[in-house]
Gaussian input, Z-matrix of N, CA and C with variables (Angstrom, degrees):
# hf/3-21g

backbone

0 1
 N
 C     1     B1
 C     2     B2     1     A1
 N     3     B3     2     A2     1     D1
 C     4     B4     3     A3     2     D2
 C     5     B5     4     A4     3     D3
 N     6     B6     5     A5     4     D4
 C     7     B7     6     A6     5     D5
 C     8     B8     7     A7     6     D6
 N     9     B9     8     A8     7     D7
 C    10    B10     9     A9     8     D8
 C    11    B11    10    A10     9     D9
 N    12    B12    11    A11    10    D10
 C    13    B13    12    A12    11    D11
 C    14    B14    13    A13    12    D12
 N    15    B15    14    A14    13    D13
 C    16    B16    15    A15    14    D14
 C    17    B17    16    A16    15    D15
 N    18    B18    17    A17    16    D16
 C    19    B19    18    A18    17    D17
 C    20    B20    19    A19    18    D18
 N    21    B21    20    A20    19    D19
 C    22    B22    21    A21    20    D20
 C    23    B23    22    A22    21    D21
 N    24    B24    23    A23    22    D22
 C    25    B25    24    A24    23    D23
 C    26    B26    25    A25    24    D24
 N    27    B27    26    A26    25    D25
 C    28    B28    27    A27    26    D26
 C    29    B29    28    A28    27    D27
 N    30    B30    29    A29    28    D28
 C    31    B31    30    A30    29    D29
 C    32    B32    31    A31    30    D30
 N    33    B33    32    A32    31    D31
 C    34    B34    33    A33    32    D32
 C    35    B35    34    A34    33    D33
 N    36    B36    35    A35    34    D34
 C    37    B37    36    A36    35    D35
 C    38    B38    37    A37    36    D36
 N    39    B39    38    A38    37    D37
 C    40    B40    39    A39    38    D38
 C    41    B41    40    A40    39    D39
 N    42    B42    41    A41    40    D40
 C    43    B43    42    A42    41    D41
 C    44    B44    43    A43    42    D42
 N    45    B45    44    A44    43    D43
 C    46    B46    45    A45    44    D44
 C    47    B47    46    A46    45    D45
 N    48    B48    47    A47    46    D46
 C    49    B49    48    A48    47    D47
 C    50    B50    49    A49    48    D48
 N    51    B51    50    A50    49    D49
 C    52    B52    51    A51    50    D50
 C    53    B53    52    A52    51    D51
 N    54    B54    53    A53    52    D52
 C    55    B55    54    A54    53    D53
 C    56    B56    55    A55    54    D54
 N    57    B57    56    A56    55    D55
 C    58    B58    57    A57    56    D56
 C    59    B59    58    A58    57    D57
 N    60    B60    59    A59    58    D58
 C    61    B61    60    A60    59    D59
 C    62    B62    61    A61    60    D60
 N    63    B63    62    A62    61    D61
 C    64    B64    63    A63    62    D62
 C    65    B65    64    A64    63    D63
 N    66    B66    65    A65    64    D64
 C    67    B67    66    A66    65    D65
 C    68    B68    67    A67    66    D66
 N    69    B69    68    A68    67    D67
 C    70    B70    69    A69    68    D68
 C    71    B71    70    A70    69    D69
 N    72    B72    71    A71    70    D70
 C    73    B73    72    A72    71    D71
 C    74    B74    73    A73    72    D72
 N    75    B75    74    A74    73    D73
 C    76    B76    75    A75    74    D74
 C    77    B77    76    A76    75    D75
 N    78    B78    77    A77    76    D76
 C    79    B79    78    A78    77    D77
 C    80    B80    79    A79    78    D78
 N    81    B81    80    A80    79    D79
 C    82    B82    81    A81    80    D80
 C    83    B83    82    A82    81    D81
 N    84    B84    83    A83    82    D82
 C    85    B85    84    A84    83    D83
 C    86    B86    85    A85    84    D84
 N    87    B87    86    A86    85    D85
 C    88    B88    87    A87    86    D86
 C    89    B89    88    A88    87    D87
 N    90    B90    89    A89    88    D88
 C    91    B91    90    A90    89    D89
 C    92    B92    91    A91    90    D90
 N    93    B93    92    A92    91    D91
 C    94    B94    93    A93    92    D92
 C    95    B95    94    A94    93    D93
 N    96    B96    95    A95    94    D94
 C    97    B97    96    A96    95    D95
 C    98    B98    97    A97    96    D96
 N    99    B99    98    A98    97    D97
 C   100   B100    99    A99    98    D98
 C   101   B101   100   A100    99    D99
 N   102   B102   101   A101   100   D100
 C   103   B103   102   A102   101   D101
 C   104   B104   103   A103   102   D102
 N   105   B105   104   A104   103   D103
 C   106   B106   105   A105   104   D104
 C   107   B107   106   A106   105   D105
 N   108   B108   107   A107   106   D106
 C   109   B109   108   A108   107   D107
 C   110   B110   109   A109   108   D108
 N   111   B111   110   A110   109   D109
 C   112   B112   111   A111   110   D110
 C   113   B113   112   A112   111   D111
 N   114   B114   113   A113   112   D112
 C   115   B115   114   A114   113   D113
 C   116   B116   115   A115   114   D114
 N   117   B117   116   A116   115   D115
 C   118   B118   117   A117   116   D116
 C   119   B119   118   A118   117   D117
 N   120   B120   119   A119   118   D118
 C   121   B121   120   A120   119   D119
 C   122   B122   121   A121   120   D120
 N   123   B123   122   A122   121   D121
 C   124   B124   123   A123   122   D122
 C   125   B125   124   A124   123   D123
 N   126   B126   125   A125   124   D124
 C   127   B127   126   A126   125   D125
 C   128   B128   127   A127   126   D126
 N   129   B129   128   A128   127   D127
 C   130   B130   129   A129   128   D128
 C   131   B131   130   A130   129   D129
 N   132   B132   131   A131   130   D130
 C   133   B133   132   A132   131   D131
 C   134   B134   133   A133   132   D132
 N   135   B135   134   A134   133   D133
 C   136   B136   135   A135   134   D134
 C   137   B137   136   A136   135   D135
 N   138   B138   137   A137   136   D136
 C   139   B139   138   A138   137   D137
 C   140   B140   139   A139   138   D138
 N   141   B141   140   A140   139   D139
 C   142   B142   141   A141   140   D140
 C   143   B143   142   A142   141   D141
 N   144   B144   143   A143   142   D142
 C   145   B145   144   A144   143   D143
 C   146   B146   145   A145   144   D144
 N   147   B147   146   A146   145   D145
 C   148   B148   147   A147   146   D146
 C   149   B149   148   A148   147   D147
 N   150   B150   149   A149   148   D148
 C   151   B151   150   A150   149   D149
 C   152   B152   151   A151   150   D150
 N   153   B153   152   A152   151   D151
 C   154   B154   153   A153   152   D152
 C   155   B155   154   A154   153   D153
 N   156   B156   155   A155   154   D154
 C   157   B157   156   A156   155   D155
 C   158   B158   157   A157   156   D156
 N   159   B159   158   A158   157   D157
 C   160   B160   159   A159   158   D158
 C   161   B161   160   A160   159   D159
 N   162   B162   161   A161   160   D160
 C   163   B163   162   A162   161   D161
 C   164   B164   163   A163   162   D162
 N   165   B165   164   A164   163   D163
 C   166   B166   165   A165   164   D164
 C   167   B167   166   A166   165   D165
 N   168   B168   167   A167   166   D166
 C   169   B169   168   A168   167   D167
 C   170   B170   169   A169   168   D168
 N   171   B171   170   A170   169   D169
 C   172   B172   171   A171   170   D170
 C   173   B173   172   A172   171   D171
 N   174   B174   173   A173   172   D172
 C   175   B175   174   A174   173   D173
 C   176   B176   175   A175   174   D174
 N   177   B177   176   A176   175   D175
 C   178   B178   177   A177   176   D176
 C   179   B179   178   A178   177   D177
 N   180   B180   179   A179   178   D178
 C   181   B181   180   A180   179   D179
 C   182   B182   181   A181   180   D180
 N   183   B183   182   A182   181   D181
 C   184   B184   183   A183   182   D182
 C   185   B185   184   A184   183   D183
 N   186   B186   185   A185   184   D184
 C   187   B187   186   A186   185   D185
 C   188   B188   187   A187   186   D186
 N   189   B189   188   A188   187   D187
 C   190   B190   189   A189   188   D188
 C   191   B191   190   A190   189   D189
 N   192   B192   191   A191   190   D190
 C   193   B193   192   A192   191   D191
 C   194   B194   193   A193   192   D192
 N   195   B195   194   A194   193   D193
 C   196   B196   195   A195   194   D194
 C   197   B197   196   A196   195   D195
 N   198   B198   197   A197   196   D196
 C   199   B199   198   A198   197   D197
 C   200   B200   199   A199   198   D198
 N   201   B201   200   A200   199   D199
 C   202   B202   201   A201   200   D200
 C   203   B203   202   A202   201   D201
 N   204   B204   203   A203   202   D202
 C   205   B205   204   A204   203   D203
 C   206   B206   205   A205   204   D204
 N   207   B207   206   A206   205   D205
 C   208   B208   207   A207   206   D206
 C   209   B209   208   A208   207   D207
 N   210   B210   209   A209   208   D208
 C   211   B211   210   A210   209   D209
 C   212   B212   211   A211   210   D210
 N   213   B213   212   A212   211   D211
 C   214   B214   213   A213   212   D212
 C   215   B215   214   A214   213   D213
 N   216   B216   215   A215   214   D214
 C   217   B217   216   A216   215   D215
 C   218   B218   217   A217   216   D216
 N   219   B219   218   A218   217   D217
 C   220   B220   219   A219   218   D218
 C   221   B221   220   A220   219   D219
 N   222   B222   221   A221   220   D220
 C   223   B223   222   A222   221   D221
 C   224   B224   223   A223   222   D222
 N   225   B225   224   A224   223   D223
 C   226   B226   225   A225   224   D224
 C   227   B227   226   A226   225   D225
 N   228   B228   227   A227   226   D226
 C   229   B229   228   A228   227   D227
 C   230   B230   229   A229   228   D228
 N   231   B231   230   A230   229   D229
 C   232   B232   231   A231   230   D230
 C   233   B233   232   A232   231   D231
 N   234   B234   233   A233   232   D232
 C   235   B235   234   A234   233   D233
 C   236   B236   235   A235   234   D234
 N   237   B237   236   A236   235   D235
 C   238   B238   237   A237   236   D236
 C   239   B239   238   A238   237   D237
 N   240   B240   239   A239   238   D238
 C   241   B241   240   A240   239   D239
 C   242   B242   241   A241   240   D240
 N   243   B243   242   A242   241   D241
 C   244   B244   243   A243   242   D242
 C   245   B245   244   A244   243   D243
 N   246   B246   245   A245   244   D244
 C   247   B247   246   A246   245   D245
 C   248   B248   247   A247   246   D246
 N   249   B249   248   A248   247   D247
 C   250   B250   249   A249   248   D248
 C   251   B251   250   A250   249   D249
 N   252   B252   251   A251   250   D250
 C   253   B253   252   A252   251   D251
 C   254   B254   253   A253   252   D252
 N   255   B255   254   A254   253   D253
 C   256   B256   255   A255   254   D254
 C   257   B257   256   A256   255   D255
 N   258   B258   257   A257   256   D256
 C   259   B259   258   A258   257   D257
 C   260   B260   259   A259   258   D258
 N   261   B261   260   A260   259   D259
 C   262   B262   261   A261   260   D260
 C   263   B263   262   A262   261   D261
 N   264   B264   263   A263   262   D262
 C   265   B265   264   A264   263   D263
 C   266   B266   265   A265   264   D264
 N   267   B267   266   A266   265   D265
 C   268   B268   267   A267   266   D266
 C   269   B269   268   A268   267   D267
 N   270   B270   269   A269   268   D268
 C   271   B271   270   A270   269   D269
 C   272   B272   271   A271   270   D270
 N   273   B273   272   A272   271   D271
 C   274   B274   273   A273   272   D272
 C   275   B275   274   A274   273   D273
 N   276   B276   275   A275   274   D274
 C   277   B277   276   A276   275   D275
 C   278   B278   277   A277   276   D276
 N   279   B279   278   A278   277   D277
 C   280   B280   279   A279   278   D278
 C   281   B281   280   A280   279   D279
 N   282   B282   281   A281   280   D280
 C   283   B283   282   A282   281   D281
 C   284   B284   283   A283   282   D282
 N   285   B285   284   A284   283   D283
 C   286   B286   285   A285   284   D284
 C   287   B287   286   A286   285   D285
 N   288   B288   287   A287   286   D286
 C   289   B289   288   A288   287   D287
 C   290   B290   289   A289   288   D288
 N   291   B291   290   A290   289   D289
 C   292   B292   291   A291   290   D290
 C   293   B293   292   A292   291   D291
 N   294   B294   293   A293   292   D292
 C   295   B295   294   A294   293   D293
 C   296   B296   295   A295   294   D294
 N   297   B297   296   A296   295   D295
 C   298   B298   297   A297   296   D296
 C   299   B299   298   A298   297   D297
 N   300   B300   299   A299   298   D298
 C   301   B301   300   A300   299   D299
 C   302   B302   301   A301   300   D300
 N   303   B303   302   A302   301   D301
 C   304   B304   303   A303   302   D302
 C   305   B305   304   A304   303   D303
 N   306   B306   305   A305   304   D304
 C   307   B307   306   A306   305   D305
 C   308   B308   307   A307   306   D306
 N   309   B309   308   A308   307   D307
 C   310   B310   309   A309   308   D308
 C   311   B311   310   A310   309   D309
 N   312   B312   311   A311   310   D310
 C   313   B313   312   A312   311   D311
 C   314   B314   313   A313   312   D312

   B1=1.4467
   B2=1.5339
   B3=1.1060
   B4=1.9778
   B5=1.5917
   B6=1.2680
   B7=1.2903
   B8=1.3805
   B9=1.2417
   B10=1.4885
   B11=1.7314
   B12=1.4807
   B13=1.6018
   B14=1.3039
   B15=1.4402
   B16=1.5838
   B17=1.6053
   B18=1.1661
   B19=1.6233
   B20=1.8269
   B21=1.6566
   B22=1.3488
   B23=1.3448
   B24=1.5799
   B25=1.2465
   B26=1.4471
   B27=1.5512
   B28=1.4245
   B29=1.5591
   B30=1.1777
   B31=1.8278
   B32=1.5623
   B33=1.3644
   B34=1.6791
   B35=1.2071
   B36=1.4612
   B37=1.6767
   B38=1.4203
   B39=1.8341
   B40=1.4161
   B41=1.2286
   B42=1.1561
   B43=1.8065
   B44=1.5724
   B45=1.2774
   B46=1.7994
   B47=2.1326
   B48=1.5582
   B49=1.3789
   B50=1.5313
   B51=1.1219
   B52=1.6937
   B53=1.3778
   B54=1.4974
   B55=1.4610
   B56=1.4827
   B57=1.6201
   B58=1.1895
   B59=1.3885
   B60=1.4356
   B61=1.2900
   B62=1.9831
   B63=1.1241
   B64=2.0492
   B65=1.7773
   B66=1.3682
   B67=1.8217
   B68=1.2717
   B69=1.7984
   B70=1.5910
   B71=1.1672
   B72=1.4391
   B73=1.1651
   B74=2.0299
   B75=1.2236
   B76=0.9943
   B77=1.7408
   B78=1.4438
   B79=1.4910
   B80=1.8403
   B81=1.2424
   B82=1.4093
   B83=1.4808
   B84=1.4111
   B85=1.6613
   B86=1.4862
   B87=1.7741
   B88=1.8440
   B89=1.5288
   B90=1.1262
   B91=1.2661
   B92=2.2104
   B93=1.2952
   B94=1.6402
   B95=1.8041
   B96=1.9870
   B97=1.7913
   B98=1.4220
   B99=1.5754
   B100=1.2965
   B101=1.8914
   B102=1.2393
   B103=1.7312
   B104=1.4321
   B105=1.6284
   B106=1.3422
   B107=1.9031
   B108=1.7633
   B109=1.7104
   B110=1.0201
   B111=1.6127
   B112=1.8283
   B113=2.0456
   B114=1.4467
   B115=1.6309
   B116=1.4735
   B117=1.6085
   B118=1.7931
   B119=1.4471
   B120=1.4683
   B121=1.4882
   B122=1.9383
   B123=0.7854
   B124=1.2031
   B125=1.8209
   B126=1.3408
   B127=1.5743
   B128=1.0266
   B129=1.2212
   B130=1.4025
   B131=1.4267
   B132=1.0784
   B133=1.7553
   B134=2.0362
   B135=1.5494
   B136=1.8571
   B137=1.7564
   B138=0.9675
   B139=1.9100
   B140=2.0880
   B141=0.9575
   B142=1.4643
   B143=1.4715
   B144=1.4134
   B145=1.7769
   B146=1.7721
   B147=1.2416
   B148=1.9194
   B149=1.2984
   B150=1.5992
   B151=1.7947
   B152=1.6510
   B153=1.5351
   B154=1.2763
   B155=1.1975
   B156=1.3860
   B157=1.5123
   B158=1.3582
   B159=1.7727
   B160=1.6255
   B161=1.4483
   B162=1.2941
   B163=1.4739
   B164=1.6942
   B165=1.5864
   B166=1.2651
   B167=2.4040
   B168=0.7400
   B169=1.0996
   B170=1.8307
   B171=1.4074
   B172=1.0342
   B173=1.7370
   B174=1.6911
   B175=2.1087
   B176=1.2231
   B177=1.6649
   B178=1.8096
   B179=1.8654
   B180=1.2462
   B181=1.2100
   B182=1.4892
   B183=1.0548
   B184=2.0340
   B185=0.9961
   B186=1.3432
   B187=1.5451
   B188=1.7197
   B189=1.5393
   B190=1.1513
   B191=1.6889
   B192=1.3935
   B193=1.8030
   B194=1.3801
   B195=1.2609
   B196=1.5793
   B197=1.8482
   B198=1.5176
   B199=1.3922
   B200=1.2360
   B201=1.3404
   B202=1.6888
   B203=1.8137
   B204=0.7182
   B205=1.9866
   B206=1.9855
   B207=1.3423
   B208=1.7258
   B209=1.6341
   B210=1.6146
   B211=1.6585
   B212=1.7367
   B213=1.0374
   B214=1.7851
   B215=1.3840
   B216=1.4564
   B217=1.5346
   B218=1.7243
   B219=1.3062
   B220=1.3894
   B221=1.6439
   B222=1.4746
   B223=1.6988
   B224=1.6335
   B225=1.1250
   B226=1.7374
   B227=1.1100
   B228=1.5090
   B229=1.5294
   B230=1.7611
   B231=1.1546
   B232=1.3190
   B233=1.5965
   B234=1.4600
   B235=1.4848
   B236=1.3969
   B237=1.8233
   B238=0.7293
   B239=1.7055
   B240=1.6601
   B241=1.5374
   B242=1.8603
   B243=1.1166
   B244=1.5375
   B245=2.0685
   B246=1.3309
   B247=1.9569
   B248=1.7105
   B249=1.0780
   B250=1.9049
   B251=1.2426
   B252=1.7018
   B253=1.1115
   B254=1.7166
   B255=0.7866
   B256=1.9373
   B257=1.2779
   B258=0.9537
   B259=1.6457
   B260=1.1418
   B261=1.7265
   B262=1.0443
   B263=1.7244
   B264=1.4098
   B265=1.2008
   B266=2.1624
   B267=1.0946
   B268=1.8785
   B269=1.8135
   B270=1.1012
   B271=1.5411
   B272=1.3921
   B273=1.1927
   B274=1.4302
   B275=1.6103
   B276=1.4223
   B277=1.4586
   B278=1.2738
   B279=1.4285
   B280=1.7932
   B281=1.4253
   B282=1.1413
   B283=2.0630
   B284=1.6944
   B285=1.9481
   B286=1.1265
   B287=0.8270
   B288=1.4580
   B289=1.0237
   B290=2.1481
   B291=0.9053
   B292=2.1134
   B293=1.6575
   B294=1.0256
   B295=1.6080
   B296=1.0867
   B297=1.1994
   B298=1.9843
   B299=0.9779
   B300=1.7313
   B301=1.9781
   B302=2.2757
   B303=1.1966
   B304=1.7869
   B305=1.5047
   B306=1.1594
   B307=1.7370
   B308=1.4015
   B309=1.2775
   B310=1.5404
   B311=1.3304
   B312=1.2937
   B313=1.3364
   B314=1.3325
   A1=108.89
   A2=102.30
   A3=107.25
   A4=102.60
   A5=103.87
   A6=115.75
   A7=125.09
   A8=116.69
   A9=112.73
   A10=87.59
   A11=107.27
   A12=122.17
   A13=113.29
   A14=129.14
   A15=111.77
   A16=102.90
   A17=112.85
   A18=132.65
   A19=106.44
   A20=83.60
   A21=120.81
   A22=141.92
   A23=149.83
   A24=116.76
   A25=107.95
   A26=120.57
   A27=121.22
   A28=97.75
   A29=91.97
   A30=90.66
   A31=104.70
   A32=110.59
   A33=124.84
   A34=120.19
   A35=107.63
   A36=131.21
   A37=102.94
   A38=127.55
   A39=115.14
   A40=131.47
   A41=117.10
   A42=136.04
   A43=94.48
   A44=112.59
   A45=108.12
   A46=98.92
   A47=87.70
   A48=91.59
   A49=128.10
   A50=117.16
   A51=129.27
   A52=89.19
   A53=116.66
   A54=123.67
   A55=139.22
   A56=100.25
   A57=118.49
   A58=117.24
   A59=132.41
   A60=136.07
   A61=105.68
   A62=106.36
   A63=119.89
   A64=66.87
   A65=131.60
   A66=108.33
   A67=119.81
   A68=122.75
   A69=123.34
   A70=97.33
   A71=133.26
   A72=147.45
   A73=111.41
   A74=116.43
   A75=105.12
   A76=111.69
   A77=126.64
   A78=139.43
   A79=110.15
   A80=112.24
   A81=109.23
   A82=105.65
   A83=93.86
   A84=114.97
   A85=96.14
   A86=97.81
   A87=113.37
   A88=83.88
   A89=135.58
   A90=139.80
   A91=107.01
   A92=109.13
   A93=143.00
   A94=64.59
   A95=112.32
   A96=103.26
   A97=99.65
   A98=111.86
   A99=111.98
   A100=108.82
   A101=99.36
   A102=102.96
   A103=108.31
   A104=115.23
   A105=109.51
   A106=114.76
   A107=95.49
   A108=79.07
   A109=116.06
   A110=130.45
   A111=86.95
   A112=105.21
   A113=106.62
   A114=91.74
   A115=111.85
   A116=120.42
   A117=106.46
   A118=98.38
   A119=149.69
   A120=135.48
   A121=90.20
   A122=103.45
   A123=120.44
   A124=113.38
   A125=126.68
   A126=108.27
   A127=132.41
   A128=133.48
   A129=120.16
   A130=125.35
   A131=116.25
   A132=134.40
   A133=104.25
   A134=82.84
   A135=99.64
   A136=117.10
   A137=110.52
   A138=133.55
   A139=81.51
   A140=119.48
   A141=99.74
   A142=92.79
   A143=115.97
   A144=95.51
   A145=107.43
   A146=112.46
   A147=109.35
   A148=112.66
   A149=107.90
   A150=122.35
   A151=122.91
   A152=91.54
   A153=106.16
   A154=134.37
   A155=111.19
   A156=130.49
   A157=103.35
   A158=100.33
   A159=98.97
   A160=110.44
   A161=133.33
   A162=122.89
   A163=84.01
   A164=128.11
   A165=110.46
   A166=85.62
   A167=122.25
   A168=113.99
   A169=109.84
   A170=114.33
   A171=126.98
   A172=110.07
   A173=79.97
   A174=82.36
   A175=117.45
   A176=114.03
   A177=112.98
   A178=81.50
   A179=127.85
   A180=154.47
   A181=105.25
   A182=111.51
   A183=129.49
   A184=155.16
   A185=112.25
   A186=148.59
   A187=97.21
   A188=127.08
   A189=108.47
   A190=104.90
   A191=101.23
   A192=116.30
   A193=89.89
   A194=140.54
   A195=129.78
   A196=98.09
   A197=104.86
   A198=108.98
   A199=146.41
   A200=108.66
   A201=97.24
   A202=109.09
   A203=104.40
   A204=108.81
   A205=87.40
   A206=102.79
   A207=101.25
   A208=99.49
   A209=103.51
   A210=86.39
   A211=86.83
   A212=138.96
   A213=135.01
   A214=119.00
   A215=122.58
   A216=129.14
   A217=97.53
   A218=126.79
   A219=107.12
   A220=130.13
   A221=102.96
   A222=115.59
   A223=92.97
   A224=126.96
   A225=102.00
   A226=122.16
   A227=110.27
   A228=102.90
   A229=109.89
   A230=102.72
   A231=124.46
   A232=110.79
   A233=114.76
   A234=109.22
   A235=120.18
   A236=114.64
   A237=131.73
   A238=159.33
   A239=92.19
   A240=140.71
   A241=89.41
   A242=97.69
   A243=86.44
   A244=85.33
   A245=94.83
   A246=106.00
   A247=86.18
   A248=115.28
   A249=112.16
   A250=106.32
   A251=141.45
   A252=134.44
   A253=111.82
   A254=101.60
   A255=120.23
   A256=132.09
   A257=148.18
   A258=150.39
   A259=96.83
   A260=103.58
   A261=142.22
   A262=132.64
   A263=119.76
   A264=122.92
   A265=85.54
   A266=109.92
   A267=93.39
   A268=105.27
   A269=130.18
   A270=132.79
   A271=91.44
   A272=148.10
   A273=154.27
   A274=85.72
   A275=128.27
   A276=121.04
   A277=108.64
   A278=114.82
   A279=107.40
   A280=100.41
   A281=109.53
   A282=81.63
   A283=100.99
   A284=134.58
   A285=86.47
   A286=105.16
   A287=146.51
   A288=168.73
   A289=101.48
   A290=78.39
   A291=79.12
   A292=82.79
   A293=151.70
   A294=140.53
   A295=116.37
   A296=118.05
   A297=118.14
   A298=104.20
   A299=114.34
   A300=104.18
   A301=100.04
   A302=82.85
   A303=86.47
   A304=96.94
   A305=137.35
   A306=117.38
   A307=94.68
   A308=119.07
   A309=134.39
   A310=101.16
   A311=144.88
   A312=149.33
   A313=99.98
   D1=147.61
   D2=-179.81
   D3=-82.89
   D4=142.39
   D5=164.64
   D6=-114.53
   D7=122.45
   D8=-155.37
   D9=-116.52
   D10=160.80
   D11=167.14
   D12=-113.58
   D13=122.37
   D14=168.72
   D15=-120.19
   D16=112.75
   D17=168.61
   D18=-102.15
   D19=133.96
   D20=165.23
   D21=-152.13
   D22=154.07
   D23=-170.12
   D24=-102.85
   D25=37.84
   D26=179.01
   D27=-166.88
   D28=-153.58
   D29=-161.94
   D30=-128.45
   D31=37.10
   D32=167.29
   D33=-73.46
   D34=-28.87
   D35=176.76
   D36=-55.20
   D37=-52.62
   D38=-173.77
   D39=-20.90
   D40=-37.66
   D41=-155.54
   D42=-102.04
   D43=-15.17
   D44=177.86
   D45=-76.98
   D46=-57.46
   D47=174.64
   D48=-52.95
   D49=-28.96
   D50=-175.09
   D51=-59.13
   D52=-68.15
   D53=172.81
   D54=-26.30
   D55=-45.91
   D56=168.84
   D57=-77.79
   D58=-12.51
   D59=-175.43
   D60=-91.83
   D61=-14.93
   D62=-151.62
   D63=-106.85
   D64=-76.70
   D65=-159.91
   D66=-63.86
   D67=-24.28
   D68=-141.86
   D69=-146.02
   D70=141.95
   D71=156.31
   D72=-81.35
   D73=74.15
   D74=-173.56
   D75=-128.05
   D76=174.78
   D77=165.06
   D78=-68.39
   D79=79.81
   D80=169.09
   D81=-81.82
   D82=153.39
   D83=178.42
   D84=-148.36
   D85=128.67
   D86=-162.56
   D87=-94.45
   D88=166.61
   D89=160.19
   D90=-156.54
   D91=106.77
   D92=-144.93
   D93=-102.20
   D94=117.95
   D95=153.18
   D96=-107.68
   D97=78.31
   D98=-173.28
   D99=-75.14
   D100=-4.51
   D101=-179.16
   D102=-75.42
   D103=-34.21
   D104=-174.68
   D105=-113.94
   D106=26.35
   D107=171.13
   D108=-98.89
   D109=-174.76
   D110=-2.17
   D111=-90.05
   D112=172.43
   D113=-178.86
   D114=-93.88
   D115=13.05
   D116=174.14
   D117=-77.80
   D118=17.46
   D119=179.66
   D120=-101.46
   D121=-35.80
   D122=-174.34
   D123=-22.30
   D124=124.86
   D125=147.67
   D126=-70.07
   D127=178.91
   D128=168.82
   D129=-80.84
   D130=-41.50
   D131=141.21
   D132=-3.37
   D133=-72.82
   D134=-172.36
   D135=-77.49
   D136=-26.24
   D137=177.04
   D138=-75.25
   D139=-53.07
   D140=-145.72
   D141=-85.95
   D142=-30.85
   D143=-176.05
   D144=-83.21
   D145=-17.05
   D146=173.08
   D147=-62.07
   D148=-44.80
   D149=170.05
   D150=-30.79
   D151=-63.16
   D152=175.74
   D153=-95.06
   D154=11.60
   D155=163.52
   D156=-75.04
   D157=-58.98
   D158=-171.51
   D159=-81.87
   D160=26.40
   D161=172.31
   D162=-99.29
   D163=-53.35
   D164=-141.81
   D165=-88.96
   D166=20.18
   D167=170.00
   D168=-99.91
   D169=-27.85
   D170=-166.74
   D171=-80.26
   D172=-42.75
   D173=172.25
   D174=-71.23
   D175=-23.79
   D176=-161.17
   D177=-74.19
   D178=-72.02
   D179=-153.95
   D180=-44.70
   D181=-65.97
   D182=163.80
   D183=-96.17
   D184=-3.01
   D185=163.03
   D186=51.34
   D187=58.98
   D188=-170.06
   D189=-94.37
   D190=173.79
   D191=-177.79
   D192=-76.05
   D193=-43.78
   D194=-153.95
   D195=-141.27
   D196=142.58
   D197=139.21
   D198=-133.18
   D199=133.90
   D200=-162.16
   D201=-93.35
   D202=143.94
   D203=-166.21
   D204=-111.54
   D205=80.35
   D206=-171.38
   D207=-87.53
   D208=67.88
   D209=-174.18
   D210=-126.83
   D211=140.06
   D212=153.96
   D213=-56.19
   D214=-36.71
   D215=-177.27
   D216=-74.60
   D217=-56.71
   D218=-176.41
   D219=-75.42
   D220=-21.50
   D221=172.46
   D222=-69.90
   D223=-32.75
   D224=170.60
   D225=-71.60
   D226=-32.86
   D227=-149.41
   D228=-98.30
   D229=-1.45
   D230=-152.70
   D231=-137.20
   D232=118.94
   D233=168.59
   D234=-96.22
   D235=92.73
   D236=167.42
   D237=-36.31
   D238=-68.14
   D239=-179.69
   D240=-37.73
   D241=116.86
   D242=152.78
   D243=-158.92
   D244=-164.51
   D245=-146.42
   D246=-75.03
   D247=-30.55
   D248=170.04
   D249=-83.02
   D250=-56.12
   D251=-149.39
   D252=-113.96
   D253=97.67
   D254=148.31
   D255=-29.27
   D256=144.48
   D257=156.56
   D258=-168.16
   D259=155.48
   D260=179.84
   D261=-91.19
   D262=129.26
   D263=-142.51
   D264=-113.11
   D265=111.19
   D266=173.80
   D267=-64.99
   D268=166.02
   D269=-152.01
   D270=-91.53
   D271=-10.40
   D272=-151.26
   D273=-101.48
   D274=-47.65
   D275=-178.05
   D276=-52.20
   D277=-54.56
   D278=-178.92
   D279=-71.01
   D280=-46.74
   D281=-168.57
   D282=-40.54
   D283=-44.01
   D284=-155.61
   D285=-106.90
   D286=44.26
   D287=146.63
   D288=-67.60
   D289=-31.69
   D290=-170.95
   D291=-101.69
   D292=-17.93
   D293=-172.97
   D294=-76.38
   D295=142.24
   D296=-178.57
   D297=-79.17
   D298=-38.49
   D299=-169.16
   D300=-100.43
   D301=12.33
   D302=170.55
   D303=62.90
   D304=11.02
   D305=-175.61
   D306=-134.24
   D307=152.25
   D308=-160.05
   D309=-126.96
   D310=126.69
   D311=144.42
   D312=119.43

């Protein structure tokens, strides 16, 4: 069975996991970075070394197949994505990413 990680520093992630339970029969492990929320105060400086603290603490600790980084402040700020690790894009990024004049609303 896959074991997936979903880290966040609040509890927005739930609804990632609900998701993940309705396609996949898999070993979730919640992981709450209640020490460093929330991360929108965050610099990027300070967001990027907590990030990667808690990825390489998360692999030593749980050895999972996947991690999902279910946070919006670090999937922006941070290029994440790689063939283990996941993050989340809010839908407003692709719209302006698909927009000609790049601005939404």
């Amino acid at each position: 069975m896959v074991k997936v990680v979903v880290f966040d520093s609040g509890l927005g992630s739930l609804s990632i996991i609900k998701e993940i339970q309705k396609i996949s029969k898999t070993d979730i492990i919640y992981f709450a970075d209640q020490k460093n929320y929330p991360y929108g105060i965050k610099s990027q400086v300070q967001l990027t070394t907590i990030i990667k603290k808690t990825i390489n603490l998360l692999e030593k600790k749980f050895m999972p197949d996947i991690i999902v980084v279910a946070s919006n402040t670090p999937s922006l700020m941070m290029n994440l994505a790689t063939e283990k690790i996941i993050d989340v894009k809010p839908p407003l990024k692709l719209a302006q990413k698909k927009s000609k004049s790049k601005k939404i609303g």
